[in-house]
C-alpha positions as CSV (number, residue, x, y, z in Angstrom):
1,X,15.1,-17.5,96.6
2,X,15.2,-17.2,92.9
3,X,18.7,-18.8,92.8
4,X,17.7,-21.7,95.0
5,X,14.5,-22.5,92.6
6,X,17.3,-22.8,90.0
7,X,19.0,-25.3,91.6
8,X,15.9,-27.1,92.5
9,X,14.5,-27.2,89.2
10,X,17.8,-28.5,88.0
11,X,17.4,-31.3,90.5
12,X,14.0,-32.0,89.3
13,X,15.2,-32.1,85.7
14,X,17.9,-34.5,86.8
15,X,14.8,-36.9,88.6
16,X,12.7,-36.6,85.3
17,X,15.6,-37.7,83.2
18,X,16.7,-40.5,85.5
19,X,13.1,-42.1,85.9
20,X,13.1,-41.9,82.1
21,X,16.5,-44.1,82.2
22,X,14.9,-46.8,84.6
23,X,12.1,-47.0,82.6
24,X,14.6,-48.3,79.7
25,X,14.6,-51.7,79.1
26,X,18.5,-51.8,77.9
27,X,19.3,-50.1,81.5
28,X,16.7,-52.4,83.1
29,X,19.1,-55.3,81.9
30,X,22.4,-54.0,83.3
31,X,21.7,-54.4,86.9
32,X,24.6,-52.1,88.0
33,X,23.9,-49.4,86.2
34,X,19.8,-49.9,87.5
35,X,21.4,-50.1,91.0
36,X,23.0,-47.0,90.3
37,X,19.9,-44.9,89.1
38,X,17.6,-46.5,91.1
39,X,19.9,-45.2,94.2
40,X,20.4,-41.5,92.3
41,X,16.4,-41.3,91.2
42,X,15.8,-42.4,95.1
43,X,18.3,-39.7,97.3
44,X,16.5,-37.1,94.7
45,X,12.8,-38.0,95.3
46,X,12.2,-35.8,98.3
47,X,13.4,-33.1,97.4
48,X,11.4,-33.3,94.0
49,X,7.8,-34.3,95.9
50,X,8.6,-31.4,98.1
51,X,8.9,-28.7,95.4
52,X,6.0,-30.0,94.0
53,X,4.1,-29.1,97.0
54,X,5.3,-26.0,97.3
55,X,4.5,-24.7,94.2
56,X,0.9,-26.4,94.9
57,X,1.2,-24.1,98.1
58,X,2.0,-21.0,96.0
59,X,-0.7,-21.6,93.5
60,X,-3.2,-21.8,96.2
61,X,-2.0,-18.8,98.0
62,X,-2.4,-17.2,94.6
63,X,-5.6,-18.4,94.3
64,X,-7.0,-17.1,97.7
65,X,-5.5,-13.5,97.2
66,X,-7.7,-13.4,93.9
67,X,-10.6,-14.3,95.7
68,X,-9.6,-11.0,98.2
69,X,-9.4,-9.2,95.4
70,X,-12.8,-10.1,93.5
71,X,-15.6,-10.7,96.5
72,X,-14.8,-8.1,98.4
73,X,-18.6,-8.0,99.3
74,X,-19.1,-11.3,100.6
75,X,-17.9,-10.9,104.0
76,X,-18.1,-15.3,104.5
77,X,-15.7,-16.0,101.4
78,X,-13.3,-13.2,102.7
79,X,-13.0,-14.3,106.0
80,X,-12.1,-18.0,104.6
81,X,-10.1,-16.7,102.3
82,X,-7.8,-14.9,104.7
83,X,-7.5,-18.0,107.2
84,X,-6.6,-19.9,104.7
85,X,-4.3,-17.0,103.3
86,X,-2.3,-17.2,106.7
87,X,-1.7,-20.9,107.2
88,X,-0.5,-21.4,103.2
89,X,1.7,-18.6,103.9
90,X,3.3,-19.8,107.1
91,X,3.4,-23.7,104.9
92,X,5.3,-21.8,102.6
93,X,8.2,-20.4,104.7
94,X,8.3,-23.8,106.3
95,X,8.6,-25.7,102.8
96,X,11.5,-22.9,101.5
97,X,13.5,-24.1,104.9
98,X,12.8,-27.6,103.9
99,X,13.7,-26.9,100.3
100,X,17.8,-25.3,101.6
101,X,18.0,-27.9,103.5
102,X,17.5,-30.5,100.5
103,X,19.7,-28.8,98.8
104,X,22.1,-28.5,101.0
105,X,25.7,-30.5,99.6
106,X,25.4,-34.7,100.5
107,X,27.8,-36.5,102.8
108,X,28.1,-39.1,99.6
109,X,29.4,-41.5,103.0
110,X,25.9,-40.9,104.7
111,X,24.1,-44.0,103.6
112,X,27.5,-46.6,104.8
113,X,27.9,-48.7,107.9
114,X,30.9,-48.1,110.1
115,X,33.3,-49.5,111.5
116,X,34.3,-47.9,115.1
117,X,37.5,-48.5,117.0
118,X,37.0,-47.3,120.9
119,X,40.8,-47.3,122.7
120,X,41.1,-46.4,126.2
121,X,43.7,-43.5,126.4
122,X,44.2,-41.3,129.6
123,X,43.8,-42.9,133.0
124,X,44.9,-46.4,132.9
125,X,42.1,-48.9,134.0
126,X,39.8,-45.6,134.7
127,X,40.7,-44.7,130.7
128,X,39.9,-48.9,129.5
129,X,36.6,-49.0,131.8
130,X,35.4,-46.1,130.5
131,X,36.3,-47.6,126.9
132,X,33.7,-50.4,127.8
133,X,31.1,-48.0,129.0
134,X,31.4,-46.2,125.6
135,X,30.8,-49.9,123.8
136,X,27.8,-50.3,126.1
137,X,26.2,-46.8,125.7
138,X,26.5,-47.7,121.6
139,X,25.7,-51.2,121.4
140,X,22.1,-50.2,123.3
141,X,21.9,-47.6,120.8
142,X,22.6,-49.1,117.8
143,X,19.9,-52.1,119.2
144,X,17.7,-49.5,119.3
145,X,18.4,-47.9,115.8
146,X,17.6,-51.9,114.4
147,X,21.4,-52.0,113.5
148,X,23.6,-55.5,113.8
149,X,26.8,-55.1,115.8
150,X,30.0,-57.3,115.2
151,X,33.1,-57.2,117.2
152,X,36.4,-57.4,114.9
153,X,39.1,-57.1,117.5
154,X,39.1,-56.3,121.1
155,X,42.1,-56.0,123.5
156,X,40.0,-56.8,127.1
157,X,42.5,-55.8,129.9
158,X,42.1,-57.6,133.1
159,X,39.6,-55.7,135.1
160,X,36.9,-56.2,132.1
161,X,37.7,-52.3,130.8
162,X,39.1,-52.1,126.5
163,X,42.6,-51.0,125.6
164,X,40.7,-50.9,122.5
165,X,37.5,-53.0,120.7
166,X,37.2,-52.4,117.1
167,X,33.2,-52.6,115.7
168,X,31.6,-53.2,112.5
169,X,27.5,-51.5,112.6
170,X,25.9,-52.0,109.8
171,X,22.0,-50.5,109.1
172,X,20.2,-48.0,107.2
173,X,22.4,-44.4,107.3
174,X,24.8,-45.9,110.6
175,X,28.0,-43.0,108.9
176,X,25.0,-40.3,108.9
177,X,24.5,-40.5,112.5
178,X,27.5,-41.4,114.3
179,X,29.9,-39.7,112.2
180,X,29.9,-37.1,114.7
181,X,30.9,-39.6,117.4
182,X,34.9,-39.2,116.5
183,X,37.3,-37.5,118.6
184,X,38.3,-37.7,122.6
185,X,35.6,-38.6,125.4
186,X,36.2,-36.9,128.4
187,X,35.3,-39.1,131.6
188,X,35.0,-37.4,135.3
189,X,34.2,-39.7,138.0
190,X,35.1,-41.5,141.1
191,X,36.8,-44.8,140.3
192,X,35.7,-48.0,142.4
193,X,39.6,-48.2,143.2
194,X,39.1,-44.7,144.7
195,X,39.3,-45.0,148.6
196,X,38.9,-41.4,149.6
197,X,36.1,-40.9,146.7
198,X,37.6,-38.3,144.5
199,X,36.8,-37.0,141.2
200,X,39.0,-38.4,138.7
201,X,39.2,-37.3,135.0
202,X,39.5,-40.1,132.5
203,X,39.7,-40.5,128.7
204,X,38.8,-42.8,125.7
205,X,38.7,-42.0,121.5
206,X,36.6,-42.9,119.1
207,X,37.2,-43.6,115.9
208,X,34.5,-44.0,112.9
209,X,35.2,-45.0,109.6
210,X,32.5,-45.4,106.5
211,X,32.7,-48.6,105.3
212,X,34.2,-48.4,101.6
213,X,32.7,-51.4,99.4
214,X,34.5,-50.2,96.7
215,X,38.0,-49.3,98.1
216,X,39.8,-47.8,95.2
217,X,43.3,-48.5,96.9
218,X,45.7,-51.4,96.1
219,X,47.9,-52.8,99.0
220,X,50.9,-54.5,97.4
221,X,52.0,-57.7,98.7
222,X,55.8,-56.2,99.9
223,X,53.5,-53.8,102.1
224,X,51.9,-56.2,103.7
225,X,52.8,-58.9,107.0
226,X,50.6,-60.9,107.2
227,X,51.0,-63.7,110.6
228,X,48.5,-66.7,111.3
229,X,47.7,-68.2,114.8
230,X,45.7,-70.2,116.8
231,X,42.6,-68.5,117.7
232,X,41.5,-67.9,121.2
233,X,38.0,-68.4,123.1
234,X,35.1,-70.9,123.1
235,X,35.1,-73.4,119.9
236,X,36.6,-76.2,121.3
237,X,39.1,-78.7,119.1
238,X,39.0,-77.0,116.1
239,X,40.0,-73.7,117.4
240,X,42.9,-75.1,119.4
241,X,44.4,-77.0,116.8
242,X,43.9,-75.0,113.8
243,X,46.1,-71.6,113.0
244,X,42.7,-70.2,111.4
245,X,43.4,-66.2,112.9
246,X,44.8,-63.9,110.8
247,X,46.7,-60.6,112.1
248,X,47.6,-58.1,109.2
249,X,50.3,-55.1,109.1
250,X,49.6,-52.4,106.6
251,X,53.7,-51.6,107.1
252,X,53.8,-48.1,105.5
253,X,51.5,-46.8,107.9
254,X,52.0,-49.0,110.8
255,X,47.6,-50.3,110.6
256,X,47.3,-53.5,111.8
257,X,43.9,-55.8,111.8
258,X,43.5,-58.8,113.5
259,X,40.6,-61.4,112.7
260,X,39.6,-64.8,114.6
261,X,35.9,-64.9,114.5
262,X,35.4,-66.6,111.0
263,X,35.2,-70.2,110.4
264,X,38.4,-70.4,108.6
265,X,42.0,-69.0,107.7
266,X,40.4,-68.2,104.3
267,X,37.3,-66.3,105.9
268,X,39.3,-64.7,108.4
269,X,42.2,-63.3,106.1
270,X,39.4,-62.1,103.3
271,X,37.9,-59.8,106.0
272,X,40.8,-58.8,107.8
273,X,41.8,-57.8,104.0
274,X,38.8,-55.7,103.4
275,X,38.8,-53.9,106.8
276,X,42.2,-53.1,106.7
277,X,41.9,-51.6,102.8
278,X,38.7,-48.7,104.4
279,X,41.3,-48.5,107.4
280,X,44.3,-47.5,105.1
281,X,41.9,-45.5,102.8
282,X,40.7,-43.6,105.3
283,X,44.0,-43.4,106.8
284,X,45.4,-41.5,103.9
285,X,41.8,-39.9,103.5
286,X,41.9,-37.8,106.8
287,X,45.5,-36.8,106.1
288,X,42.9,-33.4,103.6
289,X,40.5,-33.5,106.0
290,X,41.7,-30.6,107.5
291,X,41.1,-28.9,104.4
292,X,38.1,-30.8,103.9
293,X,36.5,-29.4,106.9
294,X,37.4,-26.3,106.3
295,X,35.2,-26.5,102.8
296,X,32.4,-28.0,104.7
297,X,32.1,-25.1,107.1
298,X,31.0,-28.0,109.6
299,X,29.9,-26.2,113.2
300,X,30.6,-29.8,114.8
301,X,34.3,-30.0,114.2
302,X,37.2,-31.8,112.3
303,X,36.6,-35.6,113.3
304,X,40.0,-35.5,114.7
305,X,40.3,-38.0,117.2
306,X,42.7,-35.7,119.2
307,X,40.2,-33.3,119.7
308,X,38.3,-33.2,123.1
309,X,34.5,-33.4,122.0
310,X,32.5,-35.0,125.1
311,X,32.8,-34.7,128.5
312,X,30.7,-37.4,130.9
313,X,30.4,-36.0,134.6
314,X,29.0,-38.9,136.7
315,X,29.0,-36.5,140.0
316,X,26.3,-33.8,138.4
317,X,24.6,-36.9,136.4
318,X,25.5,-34.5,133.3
319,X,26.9,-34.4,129.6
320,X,28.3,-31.9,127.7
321,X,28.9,-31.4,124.3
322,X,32.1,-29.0,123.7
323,X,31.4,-28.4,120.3
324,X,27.8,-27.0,120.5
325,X,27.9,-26.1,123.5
326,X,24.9,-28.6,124.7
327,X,24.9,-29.7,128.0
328,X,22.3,-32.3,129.1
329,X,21.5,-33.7,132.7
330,X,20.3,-36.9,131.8
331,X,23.9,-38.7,131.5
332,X,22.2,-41.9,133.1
333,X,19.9,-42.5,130.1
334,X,22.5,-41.3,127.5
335,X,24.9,-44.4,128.9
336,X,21.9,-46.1,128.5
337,X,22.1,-45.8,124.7
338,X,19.4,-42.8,124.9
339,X,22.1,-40.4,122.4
340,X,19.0,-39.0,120.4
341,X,19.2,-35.5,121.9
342,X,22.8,-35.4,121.1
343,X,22.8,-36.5,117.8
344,X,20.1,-34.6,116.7
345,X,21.2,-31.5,118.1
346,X,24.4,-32.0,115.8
347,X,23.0,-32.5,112.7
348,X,21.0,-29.1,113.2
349,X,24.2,-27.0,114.2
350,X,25.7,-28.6,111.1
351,X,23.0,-28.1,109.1
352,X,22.3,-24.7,109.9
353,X,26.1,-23.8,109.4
354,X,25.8,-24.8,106.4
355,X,22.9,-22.9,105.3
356,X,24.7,-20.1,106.5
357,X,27.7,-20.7,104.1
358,X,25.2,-21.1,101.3
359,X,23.7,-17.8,101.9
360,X,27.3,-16.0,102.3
361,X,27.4,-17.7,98.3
């Protein structure tokens, strides 16, 4: 453990130093760089009040083994003394867990909303249906989580399934717990259009992206088309008369983002701009993540959106998790936006791979 305390203790020199800044008046005056701090001093607050109370733990466990050692003839004290003895000593094993797991390397993405693009893809109708479900199953949980969901572009086909319906979520650490949510769904049911009720197997992707405020990346005006026209839907003259919807082509890589739901052309092409920048970004992004992965020592997977991660089986009411290997038989809740289980048991198997590669060094 003696190598972890280092590392703690230089995170707890880091906190002391940062409150210090805060406390400046001259940084108090340049809100950006207070923003900053205040951010850094508050992602390294936990982790600092937790080693505190460890070493409060220690001290007392130290404190009780003198007492063992100095009344050995009062019976009362000793018999306190070892009680106490045995529930500061199992604390302590659960605070030095705590303590690797605060020190474990930061998604710096974590903290970002998303933006999630759901495409049906094997199966036709059976593929685009099961696209909808997926929108369903996350809009009831992000409601749930307290999060706002926006639709930026959806491609409805005619039986009310999604060729594809492209989200912004946007709440308190959305990246941190749907990040694992990318790759290829797996769907095996029986399709209303089945007459002789068999199984069918189905699939849909899913894409998540952090939202970059910041996107260092320029997109040069000869890379871009950019074509207006009239929007579509409810908002009666104005949107039948106006050419307010934007549709933009990122032509080097073939992205394209199409925007309606603003007020105006302005509106719309200033958004379209800045989702299609954190789709290009992450577009080039994912071409290390490979590599990236491989770094992480993630138990949970690449993020490729080729890769099979889920499978849904309607029949046996179950769902299955390729990955970790979970399987759960409650699929009627988890459609139901119930996905605490699953996520959960992700972050611990990549979590605990992780403390695995930090005790291999």
């Amino acid at each position: 453990m003696d190598e972890i305390f280092e590392k703690v203790q230089s995170v707890v020199d880091r906190y002391d130093e940062v409150s210090e800044m805060i406390s400046d008046p001259d940084v108090i005056a340049d809100t950006k760089r207070f923003l900053v701090l205040s951010k850094e001093e508050g992602s390294l607050r936990e982790t600092v009040e937790t080693f505190k109370h460890y070493k409060q733990v220690v001290e007392s466990i130290e404190e009780n083994e003198e007492i063992l050692r100095e009344e050995a003839n009062d019976s009362e004290l000793e018999e306190l003394a070892k009680e106490e003895l045995k529930d500061l000593r199992v604390e302590k094993e659960s605070l030095e867990e705590q303590i690797k797991i605060l020190l474990l390397p930061k998604d710096p993405n974590d903290d970002k909303n998303i933006i999630m693009e759901i495409h049906g893809a094997a199966g036709g109708d059976e593929g685009a249906l099961f696209a909808a479900d997926l929108y369903d199953m996350y809009l009831r949980y992000a409601e749930k989580e307290g999060w706002t969901v926006e639709i930026i572009d959806e491609n409805k086909t005619e039986i009310g399934g999604y060729k594809e319906i492209v989200l912004m979520i946007t709440g308190d650490n959305v990246y941190s717990k749907l990040k694992f949510e990318n790759g290829a769904h797996r769907v095996q049911r029986v399709p209303e259009t089945e007459s002789a009720g068999r199984v069918h197997t189905s699939t849909a992707t899913v894409g998540v992206m952090p939202e970059y405020e910041d996107v260092d990346i320029e997109i040069e005006d000869k890379d871009l088309r950019v074509d207006v026209y009239r929007s579509s839907g409810a908002g009666g003259q104005h949107i039948n008369k106006t050419s307010s919807a934007v549709r933009m082509t990122h032509l080097p890589t073939g992205i394209v983002v199409a925007m309606q739901d603003q007020r105006s052309q302005q509106q719309n092409r200033a958004k379209a701009m800045e989702i299609l920048k954190t789709r290009v970004y992450d577009y080039y992004a994912s071409q290390n993540e490979a590599e990236y992965a491989e770094q992480r020592k993630t138990a949970v997977g690449t993020g490729d959106r080729s890769e099979r991660i889920r499978t849904y089986n309607y029949p046996q009411n179950r769902v299955t998790d390729h990955r970790i290997g979970l399987s759960l038989n409650k699929l009627d809740r988890i459609m139901n936006g119930e996905l605490e289980d699953v996520i959960d048991a992700l972050l611990i198997a990549d979590q605990t791979a992780k403390l695995e590669a930090l005790k291999q060094g």
